[in-house]
C-alpha positions as CSV (number, residue, x, y, z in Angstrom):
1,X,197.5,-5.6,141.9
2,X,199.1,-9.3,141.9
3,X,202.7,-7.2,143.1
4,X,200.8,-5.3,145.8
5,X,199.0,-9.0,146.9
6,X,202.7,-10.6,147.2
7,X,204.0,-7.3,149.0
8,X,202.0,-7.9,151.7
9,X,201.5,-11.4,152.1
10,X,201.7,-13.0,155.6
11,X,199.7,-14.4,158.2
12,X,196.8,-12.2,159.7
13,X,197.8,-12.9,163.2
14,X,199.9,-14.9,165.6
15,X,198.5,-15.6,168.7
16,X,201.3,-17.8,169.6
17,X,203.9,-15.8,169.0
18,X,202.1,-13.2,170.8
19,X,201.5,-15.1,173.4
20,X,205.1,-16.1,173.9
21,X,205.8,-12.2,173.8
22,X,203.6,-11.6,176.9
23,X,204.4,-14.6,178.9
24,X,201.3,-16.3,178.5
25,X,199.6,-13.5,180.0
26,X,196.1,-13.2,178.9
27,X,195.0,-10.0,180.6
28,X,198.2,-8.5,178.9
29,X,196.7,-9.4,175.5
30,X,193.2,-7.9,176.4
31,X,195.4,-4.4,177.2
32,X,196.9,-4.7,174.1
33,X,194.5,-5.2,171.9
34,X,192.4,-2.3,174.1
35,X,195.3,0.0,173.3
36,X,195.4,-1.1,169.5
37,X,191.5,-0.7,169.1
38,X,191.3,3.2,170.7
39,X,194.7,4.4,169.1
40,X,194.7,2.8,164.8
41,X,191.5,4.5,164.2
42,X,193.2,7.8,164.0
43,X,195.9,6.9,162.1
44,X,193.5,5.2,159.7
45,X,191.8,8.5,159.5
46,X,194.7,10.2,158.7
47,X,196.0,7.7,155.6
48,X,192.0,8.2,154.4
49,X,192.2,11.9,154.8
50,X,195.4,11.3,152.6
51,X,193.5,9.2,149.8
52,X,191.1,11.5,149.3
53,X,193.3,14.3,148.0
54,X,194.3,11.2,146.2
55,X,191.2,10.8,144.5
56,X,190.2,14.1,143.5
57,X,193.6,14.4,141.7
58,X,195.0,17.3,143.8
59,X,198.6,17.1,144.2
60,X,199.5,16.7,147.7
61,X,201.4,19.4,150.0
62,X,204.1,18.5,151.7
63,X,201.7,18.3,155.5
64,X,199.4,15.7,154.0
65,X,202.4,13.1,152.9
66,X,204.2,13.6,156.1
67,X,200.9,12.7,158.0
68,X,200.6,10.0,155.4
69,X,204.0,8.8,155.7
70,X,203.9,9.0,159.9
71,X,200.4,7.3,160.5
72,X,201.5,4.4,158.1
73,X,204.9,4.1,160.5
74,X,203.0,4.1,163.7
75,X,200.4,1.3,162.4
76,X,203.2,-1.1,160.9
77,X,205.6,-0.6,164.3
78,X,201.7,-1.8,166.3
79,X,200.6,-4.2,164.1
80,X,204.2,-6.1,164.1
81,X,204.8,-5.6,168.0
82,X,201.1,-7.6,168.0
83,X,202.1,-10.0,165.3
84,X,199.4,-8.7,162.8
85,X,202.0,-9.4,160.6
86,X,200.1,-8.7,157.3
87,X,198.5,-5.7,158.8
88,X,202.4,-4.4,159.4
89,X,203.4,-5.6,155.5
90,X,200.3,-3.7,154.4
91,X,201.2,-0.1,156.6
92,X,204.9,-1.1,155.8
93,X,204.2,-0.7,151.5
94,X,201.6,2.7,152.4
95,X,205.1,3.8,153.9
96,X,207.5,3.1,151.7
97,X,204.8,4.0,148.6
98,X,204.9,7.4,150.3
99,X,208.3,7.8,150.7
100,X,209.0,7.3,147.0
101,X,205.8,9.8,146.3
102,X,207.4,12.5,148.0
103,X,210.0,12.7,145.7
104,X,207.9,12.1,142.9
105,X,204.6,14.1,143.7
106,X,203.3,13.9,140.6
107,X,203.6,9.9,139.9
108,X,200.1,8.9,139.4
109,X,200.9,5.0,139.7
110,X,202.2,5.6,143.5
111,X,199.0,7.5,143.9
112,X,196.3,4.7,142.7
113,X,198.7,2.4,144.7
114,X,198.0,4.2,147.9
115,X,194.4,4.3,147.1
116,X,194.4,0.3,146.5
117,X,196.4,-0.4,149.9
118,X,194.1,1.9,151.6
119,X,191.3,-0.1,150.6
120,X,193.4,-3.3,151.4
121,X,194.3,-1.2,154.6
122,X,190.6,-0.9,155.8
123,X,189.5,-4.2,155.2
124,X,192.6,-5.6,157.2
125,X,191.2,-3.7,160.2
126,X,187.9,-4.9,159.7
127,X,189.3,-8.7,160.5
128,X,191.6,-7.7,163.3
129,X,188.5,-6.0,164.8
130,X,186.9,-9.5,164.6
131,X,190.0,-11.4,166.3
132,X,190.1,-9.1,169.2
133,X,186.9,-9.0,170.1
């Protein structure tokens, strides 16, 4: 778990750097973060529907890690271009982790990792949700 915490390590969010992105343009930010809050719920949904083949020890077709794989992408490509930078490192290791368990379906330790950094995942969210408020 202590590789997984260092993986993803980063600050939750820059508003400066944000900031500096949108030319200082409040109202810009409020779209954004709009956008962010309608569209990562989805793709959270997917990477959950994901886990829970996980979980019940099924081995996963070929669909579900692809979904996996592509709702993980879109999330760490948002969550960077809206410098939730750890929220990106955490999408970014679901990505990778899936990448390496479609070639290795059956590796159980890439498995409980995705079901730890969905967990981690989730409760990311959960602050972001409290910052753009």
């Amino acid at each position: 778990m202590e590789d997984i915490i260092r993986e993803i390590d980063g600050k939750r969010f820059d508003k400066t750097e944000l900031l500096d992105k949108v030319d200082g343009d409040e109202e810009v930010l409020e779209i954004l973060f709009d956008s962010m809050k309608s569209q990562v719920p989805e793709y959270l949904e997917d990477i959950g529907e994901a886990v829970k083949v996980f979980k019940a020890r099924n081995s996963p077709d070929a669909s579900v890690l692809d979904k996996l794989r592509s709702a993980a992408h879109t999330i760490k490509g948002s969550a960077y271009n809206l410098c939730f930078h750890r929220m990106g490192n955490i999408a970014k290791a679901i990505e990778f982790t899936t990448r390496s368990l479609i070639t290795d379906t059956n590796n159980t330790d890439y498995r409980e990792r995705l079901i730890k950094l969905d967990l981690i995942l989730n409760d990311e969210w959960k602050q972001l949700l409290l910052i753009m408020k």
